[in-house]
TIKE-242158 format. One record per residue (C-alpha): x, y, z. Coordinates in Angstrom, 2 decimals. Example, Ala and Ser with C-alpha at 12.3 -4.5 7.8 and 13.67 -1.06 7.14 Angstrom:
residues 2
R     east    north       up
R    12.30    -4.50     7.80
R    13.67    -1.06     7.14
***
This chain:
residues 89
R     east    north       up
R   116.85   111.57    95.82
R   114.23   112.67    98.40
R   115.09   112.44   102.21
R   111.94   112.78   103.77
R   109.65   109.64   104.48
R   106.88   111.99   102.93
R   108.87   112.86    99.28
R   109.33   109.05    98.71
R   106.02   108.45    99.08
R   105.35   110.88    96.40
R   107.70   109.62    94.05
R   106.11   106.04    94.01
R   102.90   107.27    93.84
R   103.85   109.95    90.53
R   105.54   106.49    89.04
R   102.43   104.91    89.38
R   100.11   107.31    87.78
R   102.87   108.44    85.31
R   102.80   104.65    84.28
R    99.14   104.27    83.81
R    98.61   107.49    81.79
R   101.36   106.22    79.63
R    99.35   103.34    79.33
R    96.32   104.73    78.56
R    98.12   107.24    75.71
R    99.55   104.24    74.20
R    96.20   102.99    73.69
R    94.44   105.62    71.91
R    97.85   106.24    69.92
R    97.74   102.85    68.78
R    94.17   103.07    67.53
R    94.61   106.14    65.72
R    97.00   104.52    63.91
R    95.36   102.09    63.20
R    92.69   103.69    61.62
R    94.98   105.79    59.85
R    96.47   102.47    58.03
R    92.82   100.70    57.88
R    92.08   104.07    55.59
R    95.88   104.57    53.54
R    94.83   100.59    52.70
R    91.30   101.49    51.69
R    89.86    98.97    53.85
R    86.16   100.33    54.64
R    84.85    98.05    57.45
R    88.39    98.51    59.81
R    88.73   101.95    59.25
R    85.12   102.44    60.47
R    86.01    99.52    63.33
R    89.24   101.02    64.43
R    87.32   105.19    64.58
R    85.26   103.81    67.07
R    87.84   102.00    68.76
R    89.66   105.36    68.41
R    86.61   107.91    69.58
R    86.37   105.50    73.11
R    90.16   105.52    74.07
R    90.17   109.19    73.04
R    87.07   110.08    74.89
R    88.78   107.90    77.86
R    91.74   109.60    78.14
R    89.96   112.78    78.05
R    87.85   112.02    80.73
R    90.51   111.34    82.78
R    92.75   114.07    82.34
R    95.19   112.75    79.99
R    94.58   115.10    77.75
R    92.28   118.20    76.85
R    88.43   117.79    76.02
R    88.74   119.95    73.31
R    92.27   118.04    71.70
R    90.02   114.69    72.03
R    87.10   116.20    70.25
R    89.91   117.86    67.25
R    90.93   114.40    67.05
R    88.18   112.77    66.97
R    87.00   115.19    64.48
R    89.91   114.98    62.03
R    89.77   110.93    62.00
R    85.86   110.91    61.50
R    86.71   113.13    58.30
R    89.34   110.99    57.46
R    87.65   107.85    58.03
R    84.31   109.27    55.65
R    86.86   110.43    52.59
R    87.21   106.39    52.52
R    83.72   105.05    52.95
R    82.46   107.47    50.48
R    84.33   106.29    47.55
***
């Protein structure tokens, strides 16, 4: 545990942040998902609902630091394919 009046501080505040970037993970995890099932069931119109759902958390998080730009646009990238295999048929 931190002594100084300073170091507590910092611990509350890196709780804090840790707890909303676990926050904002969980959402774009979630909606991957999501659209992962919406496409495994075949189901055109929430696969395509959930991908954008999916493309705004992702482009969220990467805005704010969560993660990479580059991992959110490989993501991205790899559900639109996904998501197009489905609508296609």
């Amino acid at each position: 545990m931190p002594i100084k009046k300073s170091a507590k501080k910092y611990m509350r505040v890196t709780a804090r942040k840790a707890a909303l970037n676990k926050k904002a993970e969980g959402v774009f995890r979630s909606a991957i998902k999501k659209t992962k099932t919406a496409v495994s069931g075949e189901k055109k119109e929430d696969a395509q609902k959930w991908l954008r759902l999916s493309i705004k958390a992702l482009d969220k998080a990467a805005q704010k630091g969560i993660i990479k730009k580059k991992t959110a646009a490989r993501k991205k990238s790899r559900l639109n394919k996904l998501v197009k295999s489905v609508v296609k048929k």
